[in-house]
C-alpha positions in Angstrom: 1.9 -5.8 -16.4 -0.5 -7.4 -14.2 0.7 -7.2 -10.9 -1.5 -9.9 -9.5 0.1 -12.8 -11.5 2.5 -13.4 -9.2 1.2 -14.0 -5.7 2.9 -17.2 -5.4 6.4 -15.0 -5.8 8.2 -13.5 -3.4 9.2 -9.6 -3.0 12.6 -11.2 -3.2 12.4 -12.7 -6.1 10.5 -9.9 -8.1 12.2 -7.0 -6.9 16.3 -7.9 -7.2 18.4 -7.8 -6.0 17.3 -9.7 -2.9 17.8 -8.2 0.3 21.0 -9.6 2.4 20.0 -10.1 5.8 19.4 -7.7 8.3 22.3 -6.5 10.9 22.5 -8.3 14.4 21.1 -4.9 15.9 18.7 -4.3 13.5 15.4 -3.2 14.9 12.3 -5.0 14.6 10.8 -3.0 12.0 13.7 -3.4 9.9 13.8 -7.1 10.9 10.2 -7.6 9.7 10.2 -5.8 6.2 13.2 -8.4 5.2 11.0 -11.6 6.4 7.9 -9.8 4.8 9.9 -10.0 1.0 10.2 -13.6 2.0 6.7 -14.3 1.7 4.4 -15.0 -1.3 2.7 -12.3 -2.4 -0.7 -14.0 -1.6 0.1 -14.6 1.8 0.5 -11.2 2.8 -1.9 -9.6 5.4 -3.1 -6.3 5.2 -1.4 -5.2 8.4 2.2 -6.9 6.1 0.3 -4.2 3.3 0.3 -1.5 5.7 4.1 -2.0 6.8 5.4 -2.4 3.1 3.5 0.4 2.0 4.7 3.0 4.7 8.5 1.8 4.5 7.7 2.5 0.3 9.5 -1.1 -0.1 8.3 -2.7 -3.6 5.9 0.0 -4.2 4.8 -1.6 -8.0 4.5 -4.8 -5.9 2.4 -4.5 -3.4 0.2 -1.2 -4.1 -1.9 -3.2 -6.7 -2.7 -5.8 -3.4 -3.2 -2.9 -0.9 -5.9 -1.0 -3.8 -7.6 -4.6 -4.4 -8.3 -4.6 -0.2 -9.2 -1.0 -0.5 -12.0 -1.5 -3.1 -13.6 -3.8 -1.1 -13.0 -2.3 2.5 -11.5 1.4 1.6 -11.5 1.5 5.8 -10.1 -1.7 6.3 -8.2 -1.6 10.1 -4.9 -3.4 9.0 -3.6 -3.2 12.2 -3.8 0.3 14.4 -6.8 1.7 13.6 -10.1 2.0 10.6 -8.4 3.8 7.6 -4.7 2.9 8.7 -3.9 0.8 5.3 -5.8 3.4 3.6 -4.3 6.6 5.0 -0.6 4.4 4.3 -1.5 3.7 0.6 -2.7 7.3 -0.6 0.7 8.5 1.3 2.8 6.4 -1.7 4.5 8.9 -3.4 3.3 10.1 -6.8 6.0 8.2 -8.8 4.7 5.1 -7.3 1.2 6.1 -8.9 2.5 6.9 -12.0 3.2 3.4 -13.2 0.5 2.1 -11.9 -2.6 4.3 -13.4 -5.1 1.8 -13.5 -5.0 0.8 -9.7 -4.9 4.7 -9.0 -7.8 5.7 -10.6 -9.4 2.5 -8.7 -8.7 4.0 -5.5 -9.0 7.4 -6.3 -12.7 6.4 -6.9 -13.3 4.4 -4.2 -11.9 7.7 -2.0 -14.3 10.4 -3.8 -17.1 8.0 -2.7 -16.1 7.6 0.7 -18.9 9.5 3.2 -17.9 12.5 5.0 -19.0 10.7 8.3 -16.5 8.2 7.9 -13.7 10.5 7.2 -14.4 12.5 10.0 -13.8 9.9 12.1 -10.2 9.0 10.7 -7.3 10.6 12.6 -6.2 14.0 12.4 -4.8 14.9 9.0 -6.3 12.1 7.3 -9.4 13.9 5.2 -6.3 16.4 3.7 -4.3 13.4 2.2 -7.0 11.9 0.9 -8.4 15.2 -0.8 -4.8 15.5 -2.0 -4.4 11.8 -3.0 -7.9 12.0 -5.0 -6.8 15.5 -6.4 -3.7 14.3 -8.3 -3.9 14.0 -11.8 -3.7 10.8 -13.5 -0.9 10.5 -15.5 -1.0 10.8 -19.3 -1.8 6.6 -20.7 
């Protein structure tokens, strides 16, 4: 399935059930990821990538949107720092990847071709999960 169809849907209305509102006390990350699956697809920032990505909301959804930025910018600054979407995408977990091969082995590319010079300069940590992200096998098609 082609998740780029839909960027006129909602996370709410492509990954039931929707989400009830959050709690009175709620903190504000919390508060943002429900008003972020309230948003079409399309209209999602990469710093909206970045926060839906680390809190592993939608996964199916929104990794194919996070790999299309990637491909084009692989250290796009989403919102903290060079490499923070990045770093946040190739920390999906491996299930995530596994239905969606096609975007992986995008961005698995697109991190084997990234200089050393530039991954030096991403935070501490960072040049391990991407040698660990580009060292998984693609699952079997």
């Amino acid at each position: 399935m082609d998740h780029l169809l839909h960027l006129d849907r909602t996370l709410d209305e492509l990954d039931p059930p929707r989400w009830t509102p959050p709690a009175a006390d709620a903190t504000r990350l919390v508060r943002t990821v429900h008003e972020l699956r309230r948003v079409a697809l399309g209209e999602l920032s990469p710093a909206d990538l970045r926060i839906l990505v680390s809190q592993q909301v939608a996964l199916p959804h929104v990794l194919p949107l996070a790999v299309r930025l990637l491909i084009e910018e692989p250290l796009l600054d989403a919102y903290f720092y060079a490499g923070d979407l990045l770093l946040a995408t190739v920390d999906a977990p491996a299930s995530a990847w596994a239905l969606l091969p096609e975007p992986g082995a995008r961005l698995r590319t697109a991190v084997t071709a990234l200089p050393d010079t530039a991954v030096a300069g991403l935070p501490r940590g960072a040049a391990e999960a991407l040698a660990r992200f580009a060292g998984q096998p693609e699952p079997p098609v």
